[in-house]
Every structure is written in C-alpha cells, then in structure tokens.
C-alpha positions in Angstrom: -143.4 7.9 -96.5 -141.2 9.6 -99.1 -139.9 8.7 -102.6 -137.5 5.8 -102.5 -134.5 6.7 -104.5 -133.3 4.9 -107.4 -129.9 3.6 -109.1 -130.3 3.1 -113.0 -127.2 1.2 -114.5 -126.6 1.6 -117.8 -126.2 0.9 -120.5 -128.5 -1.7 -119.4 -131.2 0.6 -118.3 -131.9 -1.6 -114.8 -133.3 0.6 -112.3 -133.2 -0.7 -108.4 -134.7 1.4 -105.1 -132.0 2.7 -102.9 -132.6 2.1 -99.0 -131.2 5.0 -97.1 -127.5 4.4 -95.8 -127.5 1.5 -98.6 -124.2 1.1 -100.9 -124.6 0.9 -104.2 -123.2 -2.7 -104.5 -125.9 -3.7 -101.8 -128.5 -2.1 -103.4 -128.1 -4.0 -106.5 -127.3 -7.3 -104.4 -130.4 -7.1 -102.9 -132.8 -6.7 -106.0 -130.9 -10.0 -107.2 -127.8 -8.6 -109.7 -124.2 -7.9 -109.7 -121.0 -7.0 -111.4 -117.1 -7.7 -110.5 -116.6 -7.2 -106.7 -113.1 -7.8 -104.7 -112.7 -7.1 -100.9 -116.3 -5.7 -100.8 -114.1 -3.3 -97.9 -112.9 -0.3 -99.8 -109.4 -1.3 -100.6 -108.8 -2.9 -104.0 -111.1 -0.7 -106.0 -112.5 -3.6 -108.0 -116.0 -2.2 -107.7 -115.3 1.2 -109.7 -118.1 2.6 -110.8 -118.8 6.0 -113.1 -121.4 8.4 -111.7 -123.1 10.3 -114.9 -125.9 11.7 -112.7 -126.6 12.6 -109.0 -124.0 12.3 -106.0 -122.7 9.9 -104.0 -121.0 9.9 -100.4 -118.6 7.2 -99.2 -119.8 5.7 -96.2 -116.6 5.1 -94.8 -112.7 6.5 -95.0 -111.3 4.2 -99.1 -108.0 3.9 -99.6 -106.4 6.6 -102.0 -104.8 3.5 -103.6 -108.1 2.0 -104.2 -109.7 5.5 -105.5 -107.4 8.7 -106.6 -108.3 11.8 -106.2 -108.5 12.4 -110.2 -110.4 9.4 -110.1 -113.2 11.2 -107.6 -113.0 14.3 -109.5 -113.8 12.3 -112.3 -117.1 11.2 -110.4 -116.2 7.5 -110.0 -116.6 5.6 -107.2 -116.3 2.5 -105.0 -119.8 0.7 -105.3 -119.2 -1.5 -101.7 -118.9 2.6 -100.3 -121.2 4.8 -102.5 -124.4 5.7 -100.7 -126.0 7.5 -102.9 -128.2 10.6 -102.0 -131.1 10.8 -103.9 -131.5 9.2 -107.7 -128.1 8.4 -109.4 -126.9 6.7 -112.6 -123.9 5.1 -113.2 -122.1 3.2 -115.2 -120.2 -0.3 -114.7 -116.4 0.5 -115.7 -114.8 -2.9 -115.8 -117.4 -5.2 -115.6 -121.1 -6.2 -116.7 -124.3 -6.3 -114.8 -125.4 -9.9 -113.9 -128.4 -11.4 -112.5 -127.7 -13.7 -109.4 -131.2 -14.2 -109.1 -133.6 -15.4 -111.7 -136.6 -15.7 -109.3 -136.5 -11.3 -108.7 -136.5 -11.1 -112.7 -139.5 -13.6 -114.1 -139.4 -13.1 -118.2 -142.1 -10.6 -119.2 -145.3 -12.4 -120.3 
C-alpha cells in the first residue's frame, strides 16, 4: 500500500490523510473539522480555499462565477471540488478551522 497523502491547514498546522478521489472539504469532514461551507455543489464559492503547496484538480465542471479564472491562477480553489493529488497545503480564506468532533481530537495527556 502506498503513502496516503496529506492536507495541512494552516495557520493551524492540522494535518488530515487524503483518500484518493476525496475533496478537500470531505477530507477534513471526515477526520472530524470544518470551516464555512455553502451549497457543498460548486456554485457559490463559499468554500474558497488558498493552495500554497501542491496541486489540486476539480472533480467536476465549478461555475466561473463561483471561481474566476484570476482566482485559479491565483491557486485557490473550491474545497467541496479540490481533490488534491498528492500532499497539499492550504489556507482557509474566509473562514476558521473548526472541530465538529471532539471525540477524533482527545486533549493531549
């Protein structure tokens, strides 16, 4: 089995495997955080995130209205789209990282 791929968010530092094909948002879902989502669908562009390392692809077609193509050259990105490929960082752009579930994070000893 091969090396799982990680997305680190900073500034908080949080690092969460990447299943292949997963989104960024889902990703981070499923290891028990989150940050300011809307349509979860591509369209409103709620879920903006900055990529400072590594590369993304969209998983499906996102509305130029929700993501311009400044915006891409940029290196940001819809998080309910971005699969990333291989290890990535970004960095939440209008929103903070939030736990959703206590139990994944226990308080170190």
């Amino acid at each position: 089995m091969g090396v799982v791929p990680k997305l680190t968010v900073d500034p908080n530092g949080v690092e969460v495997p990447v299943a292949e094909g997963e989104t960024v948002m889902a990703a981070l879902n499923k290891n028990g955080y989150t940050y300011l989502l809307g349509c979860r669908r591509g369209g409103c562009g709620i879920c903006k995130v900055q990529v400072t390392e590594g590369e993304i692809e969209h998983n499906r077609p996102v509305a130029e209205s929700a993501l311009s193509l400044e915006e891409r050259d940029e290196n940001v990105c819809l998080g309910c789209r971005a699969v990333p490929q291989g290890d990535i960082r970004i960095t939440l752009m209008k929103s903070a990282l939030r736990v959703t579930n206590p139990l994944l994070h226990p308080p170190a000893a």
